[in-house]
Structure formats: C-alpha cells, structure tokens
C-alpha positions in Angstrom: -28.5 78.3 -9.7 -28.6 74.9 -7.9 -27.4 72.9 -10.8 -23.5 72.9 -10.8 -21.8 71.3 -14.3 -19.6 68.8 -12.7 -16.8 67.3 -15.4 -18.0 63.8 -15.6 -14.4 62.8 -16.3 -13.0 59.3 -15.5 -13.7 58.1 -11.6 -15.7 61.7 -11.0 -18.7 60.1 -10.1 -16.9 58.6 -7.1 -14.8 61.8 -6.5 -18.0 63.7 -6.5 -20.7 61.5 -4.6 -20.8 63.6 -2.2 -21.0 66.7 -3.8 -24.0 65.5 -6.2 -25.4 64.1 -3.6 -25.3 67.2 -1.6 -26.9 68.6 -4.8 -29.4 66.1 -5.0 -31.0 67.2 -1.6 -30.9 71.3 -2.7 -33.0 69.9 -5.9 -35.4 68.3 -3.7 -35.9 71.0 -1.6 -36.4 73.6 -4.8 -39.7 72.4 -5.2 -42.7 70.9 -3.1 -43.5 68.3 -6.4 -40.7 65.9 -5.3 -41.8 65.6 -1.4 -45.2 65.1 -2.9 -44.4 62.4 -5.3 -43.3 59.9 -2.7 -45.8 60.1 -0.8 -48.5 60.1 -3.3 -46.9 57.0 -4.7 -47.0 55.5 -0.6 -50.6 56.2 -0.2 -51.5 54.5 -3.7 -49.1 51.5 -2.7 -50.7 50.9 0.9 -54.7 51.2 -0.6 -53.7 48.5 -3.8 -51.8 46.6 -0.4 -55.1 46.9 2.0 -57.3 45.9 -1.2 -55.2 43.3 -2.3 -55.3 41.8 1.3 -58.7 42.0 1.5 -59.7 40.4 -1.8 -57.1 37.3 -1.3 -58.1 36.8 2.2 -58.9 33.3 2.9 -58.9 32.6 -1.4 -55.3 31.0 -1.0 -54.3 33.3 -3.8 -52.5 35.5 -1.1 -48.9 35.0 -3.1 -50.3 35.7 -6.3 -51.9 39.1 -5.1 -48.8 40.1 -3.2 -46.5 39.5 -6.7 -49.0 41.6 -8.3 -48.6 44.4 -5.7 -44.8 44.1 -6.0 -45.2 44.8 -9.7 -47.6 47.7 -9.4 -45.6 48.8 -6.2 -43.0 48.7 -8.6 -44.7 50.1 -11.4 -45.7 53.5 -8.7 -41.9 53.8 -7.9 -41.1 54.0 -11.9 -43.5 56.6 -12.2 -42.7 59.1 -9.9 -39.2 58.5 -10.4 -39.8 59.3 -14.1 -41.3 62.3 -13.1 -38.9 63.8 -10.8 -36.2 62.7 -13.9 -38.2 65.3 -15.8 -38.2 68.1 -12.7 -34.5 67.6 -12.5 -34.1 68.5 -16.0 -36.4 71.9 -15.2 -34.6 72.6 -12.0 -31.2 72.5 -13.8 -32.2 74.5 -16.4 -33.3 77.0 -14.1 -36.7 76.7 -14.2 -39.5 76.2 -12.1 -40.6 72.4 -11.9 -44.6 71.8 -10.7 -46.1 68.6 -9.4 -47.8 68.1 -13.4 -44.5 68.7 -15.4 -43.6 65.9 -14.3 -46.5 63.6 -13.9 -47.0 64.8 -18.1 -43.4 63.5 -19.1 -44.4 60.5 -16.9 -47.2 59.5 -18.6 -45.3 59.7 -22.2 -43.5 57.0 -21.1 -45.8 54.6 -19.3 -45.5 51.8 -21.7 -41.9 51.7 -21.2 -42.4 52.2 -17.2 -44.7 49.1 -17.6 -42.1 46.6 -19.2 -39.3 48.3 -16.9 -41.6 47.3 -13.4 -42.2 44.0 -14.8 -38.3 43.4 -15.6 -37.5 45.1 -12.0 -40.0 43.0 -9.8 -39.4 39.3 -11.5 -35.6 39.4 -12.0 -34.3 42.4 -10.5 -34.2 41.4 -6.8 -31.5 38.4 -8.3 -29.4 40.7 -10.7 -27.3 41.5 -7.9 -27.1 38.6 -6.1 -26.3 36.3 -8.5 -23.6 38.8 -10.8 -21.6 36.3 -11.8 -24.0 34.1 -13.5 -23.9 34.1 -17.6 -27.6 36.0 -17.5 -27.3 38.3 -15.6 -24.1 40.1 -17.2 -26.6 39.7 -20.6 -28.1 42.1 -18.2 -25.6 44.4 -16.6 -22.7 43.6 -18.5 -19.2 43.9 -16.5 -20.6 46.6 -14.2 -23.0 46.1 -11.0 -26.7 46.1 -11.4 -27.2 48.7 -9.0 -24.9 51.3 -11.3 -26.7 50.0 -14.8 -30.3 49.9 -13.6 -30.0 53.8 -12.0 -29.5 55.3 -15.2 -32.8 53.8 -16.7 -34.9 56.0 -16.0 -33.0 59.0 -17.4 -33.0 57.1 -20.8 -36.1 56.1 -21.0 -37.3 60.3 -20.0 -35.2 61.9 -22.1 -34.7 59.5 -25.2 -37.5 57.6 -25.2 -35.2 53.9 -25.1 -37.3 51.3 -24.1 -35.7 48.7 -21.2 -33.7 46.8 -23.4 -32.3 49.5 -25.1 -32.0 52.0 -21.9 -29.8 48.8 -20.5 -28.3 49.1 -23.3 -26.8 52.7 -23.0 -26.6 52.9 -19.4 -24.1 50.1 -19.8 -22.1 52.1 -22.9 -22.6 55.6 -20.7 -20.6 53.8 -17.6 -18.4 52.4 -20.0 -17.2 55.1 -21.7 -16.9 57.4 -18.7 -15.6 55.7 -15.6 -14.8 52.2 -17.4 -13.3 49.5 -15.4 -13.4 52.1 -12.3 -16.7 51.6 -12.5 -16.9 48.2 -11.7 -17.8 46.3 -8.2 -20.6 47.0 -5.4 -22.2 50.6 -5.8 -24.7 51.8 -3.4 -26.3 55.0 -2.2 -28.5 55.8 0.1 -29.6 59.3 1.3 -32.1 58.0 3.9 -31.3 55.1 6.8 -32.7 55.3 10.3 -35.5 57.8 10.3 -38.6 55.8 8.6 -37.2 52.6 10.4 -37.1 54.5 14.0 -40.6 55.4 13.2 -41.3 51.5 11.9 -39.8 50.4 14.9 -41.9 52.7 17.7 -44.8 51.9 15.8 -44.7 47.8 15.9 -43.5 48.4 19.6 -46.5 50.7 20.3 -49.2 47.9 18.1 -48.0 44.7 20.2 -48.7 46.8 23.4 -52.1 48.1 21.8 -54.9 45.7 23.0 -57.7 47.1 20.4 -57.6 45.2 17.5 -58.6 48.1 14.9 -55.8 50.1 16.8 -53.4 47.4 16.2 -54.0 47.0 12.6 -54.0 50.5 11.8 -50.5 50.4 13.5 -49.8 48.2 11.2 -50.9 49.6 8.5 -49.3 53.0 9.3 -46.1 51.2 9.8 -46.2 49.5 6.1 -47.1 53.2 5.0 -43.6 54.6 6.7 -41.4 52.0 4.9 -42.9 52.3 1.8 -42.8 56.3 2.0 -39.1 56.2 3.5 -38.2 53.9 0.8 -39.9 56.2 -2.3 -37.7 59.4 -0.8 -34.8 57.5 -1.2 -35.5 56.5 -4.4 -36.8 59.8 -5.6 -33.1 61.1 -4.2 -31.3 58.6 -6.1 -33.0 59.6 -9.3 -32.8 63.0 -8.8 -28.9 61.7 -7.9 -28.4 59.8 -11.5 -30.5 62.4 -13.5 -28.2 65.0 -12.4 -25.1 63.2 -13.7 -26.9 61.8 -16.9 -27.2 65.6 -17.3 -23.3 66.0 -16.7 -22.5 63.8 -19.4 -25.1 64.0 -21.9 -26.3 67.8 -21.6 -29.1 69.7 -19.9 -30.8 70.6 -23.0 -31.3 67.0 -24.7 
C-alpha cells in the first residue's frame, strides 16, 4: 500500500518531511487524475488570462481584470487542490482514485473554495510578510501562514469548515501536535528549476523570434509553463498536508 501511518507525534512533521514527501510523489504517480488536474487548471488559467487581456486592452481597466484573474486563478488552484485532497483520501485507503472522484468532492465544496480564493488573493500574499502585525496573527495565530493556510483545504474536504472555521482548526491541529515546534518559516517545495529552465529558453527563444504571432505565442506558452509548474507544486503540497491531516485525524473521517 502507498499510504504509510506515520505517528504524527510532537516535531514528526519535521522528522518526517522527507519521508511524506517522498510519499507524496508515489501518490501522485498512483493515478493519471493528479498530473491531469494541474494542467487542466493551467490551460483554464492562461484562456481566462488571454481573454482577460483582450477584453481590457486599451479600456484602462487592465489592473482590475488582472485582480480578477488572480482571484479566479486562485479560485482554479482551490479546486483542484480540493480534488486531489479527496484522491489522497482514496489512494490511502487503498483504493483507486479517477479524475471525477475528485472533481465530485470538489464541487461540494465550491462555496467554501469561493470565500477561501477570495481571502487567499486579497490578503494572503501579506500574511506572511507582515507576521508580526496584530491582524494577521487574528489570522495565523502564533504559527506561520504558510503552516495554517496548508491545512485548509483538508478541512474544508473532509469536514465541511468553512475559511474561518478551517483557520480555525488548522491553527488547534498544529497546536496540539507540534506546538511551539511548530513555530517560524515553513516552506516546501517539490518543484524548483524545471518549469523556470523551460520559462527561461522560451523568453530567450521569443526576444530572438522576429514574427510577432511567434513571439506572443512564446509568450504565452511561457505564462502556461509557470502557471502549470506552479499547480504541480501545489497539487504535491496538498497531496503533502492531506496525507498528514490523515496521520492525525484518521483515514476514514
């Protein structure tokens, strides 16, 4: 079975990064759903982009539309991530996880994904940056924005919290598990170079490019590789968090 119970005991989660994360890669390579997800979500984030572009073009409404792309880009991300939440539940059960289990447990939740993009595009960029303000520990609490947000999505899948509420527990489930061990910077990343190698040869290969439609395709195809590289990591991160909400809380919940 690819799901491993690992005790979720007191500073395990930084004991066993590497291990879950090790884990998290087998679970995305058990089923072809959570390589499509990204990617699904990429190509739906770079049309609403190319669309957006084109309708504020010249309107001088070019910062509204991109704040409403963030959101909805935002909004795509939530989505799939919900959806490989609910795979990773399957998977570590045992069972077999298809591209519509999840998108169904997905779309339970959309009202909740809604108000969770909305929080995530307008004042999730400054959680982290500005920690030690007064409002944004109403938010995190004692423990990194980074750690508290990545267990949203779990709650809001498998116990049907809405934001407030899934901030809520996440902060009580880090609290009562790693406590203040828990505490300071927390990041993880599964994917670095690759997509921006690709970003990279691609601007270098558009500024050379002399044909305008060329060029802009290049473009384009390069905002389609960030946004794509970006989803896999995020989609490995839930995956990631799922699997240790699962740890603590059960499989079966």
């Amino acid at each position: 079975m690819i799901f491993k119970k690992i005790k979720a005991k007191q500073d395990d989660v930084f004991k066993n990064k590497l291990e879950l994360a090790g884990k998290a890669k087998e679970i995305f390579k058990s089923t072809g759903a959570f390589s499509t997800y990204p990617f699904i979500g990429a190509l739906i984030s770079i049309i609403l982009f190319i669309l957006f572009i084109m309708i504020s073009k010249g309107s001088g409404i070019v910062v509204l539309a991109l704040l409403i792309w963030l959101f909805l880009n935002n909004l795509i991300t939530a989505y799939f991530n919900s959806a490989a939440a609910a795979c990773t539940r399957l998977v570590s059960n045992g069972k077999s996880a298809g591209f519509g289990d999840g998108i169904k447990e997905a779309n339970k939740r959309f009202s909740q994904l809604v108000n969770w993009a909305f929080l995530n595009t307008f004042a999730g960029p400054f959680m982290g940056m500005f920690s030690d303000i007064k409002l944004t520990k109403k938010f995190s609490g004692e423990y990194a924005w980074g750690l508290v947000s990545s267990f949203i999505i779990p709650f809001i899948v498998f116990e049907n919290r809405d934001t407030g509420a899934g901030i809520e527990e996440s902060q009580k489930l880090i609290k009562k598990n790693w406590g203040k061990n828990a505490q300071g910077e927390y990041k993880l990343s599964f994917i670095s170079f690759l997509p921006f190698l690709i970003t990279l040869f691609l601007l270098i290969l558009s500024s050379v490019m002399k044909d305008e439609f060329i060029t802009y395709s290049l473009i384009v195809l390069t905002i389609f590789v960030l946004i794509a590289g970006m989803m896999i990591n995020f989609i490995l991160r839930t995956i990631f968090f799922t699997t240790l909400y699962l740890n603590i809380k059960g499989k079966s919940k």
